[in-house]
C-alpha positions in Angstrom: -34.5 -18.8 -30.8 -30.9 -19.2 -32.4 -30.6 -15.7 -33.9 -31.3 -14.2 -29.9 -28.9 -16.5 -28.4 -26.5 -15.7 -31.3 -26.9 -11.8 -30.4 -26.8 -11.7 -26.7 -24.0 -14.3 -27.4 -22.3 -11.4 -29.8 -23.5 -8.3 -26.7 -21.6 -10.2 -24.1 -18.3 -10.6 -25.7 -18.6 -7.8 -27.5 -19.2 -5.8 -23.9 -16.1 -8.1 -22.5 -14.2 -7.1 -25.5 -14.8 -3.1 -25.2 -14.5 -3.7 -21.4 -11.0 -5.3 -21.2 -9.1 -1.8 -21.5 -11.2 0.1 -19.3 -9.8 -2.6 -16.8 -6.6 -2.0 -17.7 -6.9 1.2 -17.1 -8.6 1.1 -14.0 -5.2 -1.0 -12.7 -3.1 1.6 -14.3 -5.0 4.1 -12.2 -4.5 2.3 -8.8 -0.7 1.9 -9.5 0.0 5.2 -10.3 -1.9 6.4 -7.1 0.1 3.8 -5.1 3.7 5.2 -6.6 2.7 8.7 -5.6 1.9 7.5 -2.2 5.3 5.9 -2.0 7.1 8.9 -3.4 5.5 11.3 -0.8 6.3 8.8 2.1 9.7 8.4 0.5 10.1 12.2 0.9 8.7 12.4 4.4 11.5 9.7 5.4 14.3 10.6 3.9 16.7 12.6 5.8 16.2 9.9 9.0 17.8 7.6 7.9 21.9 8.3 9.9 24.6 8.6 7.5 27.9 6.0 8.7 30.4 8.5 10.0 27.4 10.5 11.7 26.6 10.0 15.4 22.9 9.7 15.6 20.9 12.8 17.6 19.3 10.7 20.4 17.9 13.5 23.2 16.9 10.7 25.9 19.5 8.6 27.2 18.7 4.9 27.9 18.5 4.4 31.5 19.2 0.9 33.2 15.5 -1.2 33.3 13.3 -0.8 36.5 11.7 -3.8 38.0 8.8 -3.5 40.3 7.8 -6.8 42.2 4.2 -6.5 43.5 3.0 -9.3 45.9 -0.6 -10.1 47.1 -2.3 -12.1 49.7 -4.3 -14.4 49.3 
């Protein structure tokens, strides 16, 4: 009874032990994909942000805001 607790006592930490850098590198993974993601988005936005001296290209002027009033019966 005390040798088989002693070796699925020395399985489990020893899984937990081999196991710890595959998690490590599992995180690792996921970050790197993340930064990618944010590079390619930081590509995609870059020129759109206006420069101060530039006038921004804005094809549609604002108009003034229209207000229609409905009223019903009751």
């Amino acid at each position: 009874m005390g040798l088989t607790f002693v070796g699925i006592f020395c399985d489990i930490f020893g899984i937990i032990l081999y196991g710890a850098p595959l998690t490590v590198m599992i995180s690792n993974g996921v970050g790197a994909i993340l930064a990618v993601a944010q590079l390619i988005l930081y590509a995609c936005y870059y020129g759109s942000t206006p420069k101060e001296g530039k006038p921004v290209k804005d094809p549609v002027k604002p108009t003034a805001p229209q207000v229609h009033m409905t009223v019903s019966a009751v």
